[in-house]
N, C-alpha and C positions, 0 to 999 in steps of 0.2 A: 504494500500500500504506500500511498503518496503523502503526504499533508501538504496543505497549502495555506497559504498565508504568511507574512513575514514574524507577524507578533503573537502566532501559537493563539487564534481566535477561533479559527476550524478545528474542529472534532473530529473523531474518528464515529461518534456516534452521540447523538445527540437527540434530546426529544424533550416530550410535557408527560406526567403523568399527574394522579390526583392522589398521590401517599407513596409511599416505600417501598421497593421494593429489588427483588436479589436477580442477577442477570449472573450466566454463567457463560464465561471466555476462556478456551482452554482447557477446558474440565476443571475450572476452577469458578467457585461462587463467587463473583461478588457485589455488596451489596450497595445501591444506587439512593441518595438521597433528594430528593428535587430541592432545589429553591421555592421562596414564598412565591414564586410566579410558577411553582411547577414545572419551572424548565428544569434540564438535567444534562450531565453532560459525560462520555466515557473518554476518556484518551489515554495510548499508553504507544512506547517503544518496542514493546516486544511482539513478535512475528503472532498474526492469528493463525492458527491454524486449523482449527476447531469454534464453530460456531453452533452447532447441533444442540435443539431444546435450550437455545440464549437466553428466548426471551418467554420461555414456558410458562404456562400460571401467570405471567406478570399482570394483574385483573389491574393493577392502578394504573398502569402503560395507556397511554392516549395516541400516542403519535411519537415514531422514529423515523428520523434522516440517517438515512446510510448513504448518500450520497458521497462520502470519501472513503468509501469505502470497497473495493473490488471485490467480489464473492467467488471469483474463480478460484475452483480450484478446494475451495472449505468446505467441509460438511454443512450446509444449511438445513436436514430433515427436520421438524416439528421446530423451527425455528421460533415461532410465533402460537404455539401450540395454547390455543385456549387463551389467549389475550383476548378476552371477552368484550373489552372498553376500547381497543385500540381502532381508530378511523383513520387513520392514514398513515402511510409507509413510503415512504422516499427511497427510492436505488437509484444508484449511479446507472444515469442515463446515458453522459456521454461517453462511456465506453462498453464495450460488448463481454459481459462478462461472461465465461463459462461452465454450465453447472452441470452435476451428472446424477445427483438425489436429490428431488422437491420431496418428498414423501412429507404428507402432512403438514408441510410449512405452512400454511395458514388455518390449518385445523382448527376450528372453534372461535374465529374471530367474528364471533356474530355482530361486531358493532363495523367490520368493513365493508363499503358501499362499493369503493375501487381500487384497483391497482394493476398500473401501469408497467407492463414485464417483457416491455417491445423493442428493449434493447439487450436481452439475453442472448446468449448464444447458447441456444439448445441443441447442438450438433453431438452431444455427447451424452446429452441427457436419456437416460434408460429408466426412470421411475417418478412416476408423479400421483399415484397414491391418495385417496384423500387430502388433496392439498389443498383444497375447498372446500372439504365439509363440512357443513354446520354454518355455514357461515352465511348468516341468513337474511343479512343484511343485503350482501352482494347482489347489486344491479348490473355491473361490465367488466369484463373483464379483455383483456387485449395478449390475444396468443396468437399475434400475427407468426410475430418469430418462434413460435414451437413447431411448425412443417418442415426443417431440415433433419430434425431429429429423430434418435430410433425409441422414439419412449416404447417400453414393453409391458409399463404397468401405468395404467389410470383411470384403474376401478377404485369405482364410488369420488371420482375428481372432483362432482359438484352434489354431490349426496346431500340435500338437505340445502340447499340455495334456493327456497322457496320466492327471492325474489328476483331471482337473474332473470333479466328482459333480453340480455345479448350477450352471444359470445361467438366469433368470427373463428370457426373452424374451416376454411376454407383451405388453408393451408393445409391442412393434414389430410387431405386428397379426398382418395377412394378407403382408405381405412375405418374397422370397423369401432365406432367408439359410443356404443349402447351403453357399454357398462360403464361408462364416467358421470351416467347421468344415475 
């Protein structure tokens, strides 16, 4: 990963939530206090490697910018597993990041409406798993960029997205994709 800014003002993660709560980096807990405005902020030196179940349970999570953040390449599965309050998620858009397990990454975030995942590089991607289920908020979702890819699993994708109005599978050709509903 990159940082930018001269005076160490960009974060490597960064959000709002409404109380406390414990994010795990590394296989390592730890735990996150907001400011009286609720902001909050993670930054560190050492290489990610591991991001799997980060931001699991976190119910007080509102909203995270990952935006300096590259995801190539880290375990992202149940990333957001059950973030029941969280409304919005920022990824680095200007670069095409490469991922190869979604399983579950959005698992249970009934409070998300959207997210923008149209600069992934899913060339590598083999499982996407309940990555939307429950999540029942969800109106759009944008998987322009998931047709280069060999996903081989994305049963139950939107299992319980009772209010998805669109989602642009056009890219994933002739393939059979029953089971993601």
């Amino acid at each position: 990963f990159q940082k930018s800014g001269g005076d160490g003002s960009t974060h490597l993660f960064e959000g709002t939530a409404t109380g406390n709560f414990n994010m795990t980096v590394n296989h390592k807990s730890i735990p996150i206090t907001p400011d009286a405005d609720g902001k909050w902020f993670y930054d560190t030196d050492e290489k990610i490697t591991d991001l799997k179940s980060s931001f699991s349970n976190a119910s007080a999570l509102t909203s995270v910018d990952l935006s300096n953040l590259d995801l190539t390449g880290i375990p992202t599965n149940s990333m957001f597993d059950n973030c029941s309050n969280i409304t919005s998620i920022k990824f680095n858009n200007t670069k095409s990041m490469k991922l190869k397990d979604v399983n579950s990454m959005f698992y249970g975030c009934s409070s998300l409406v959207s997210v923008d995942l149209s600069n992934w590089n899913t060339s590598s991607l083999t499982s996407a798993g309940s990555m939307f289920m429950s999540c029942s908020s969800l109106v759009s979702v944008d998987l322009s960029s998931f047709g280069g890819s060999n996903i081989e699993n994305m049963s139950q994708m939107f299992y319980g997205c009772s209010r998805l109005v669109s989602v642009d599978l056009s890219s994933f050709g002739g393939r059979k994709l029953t089971s993601a509903f």
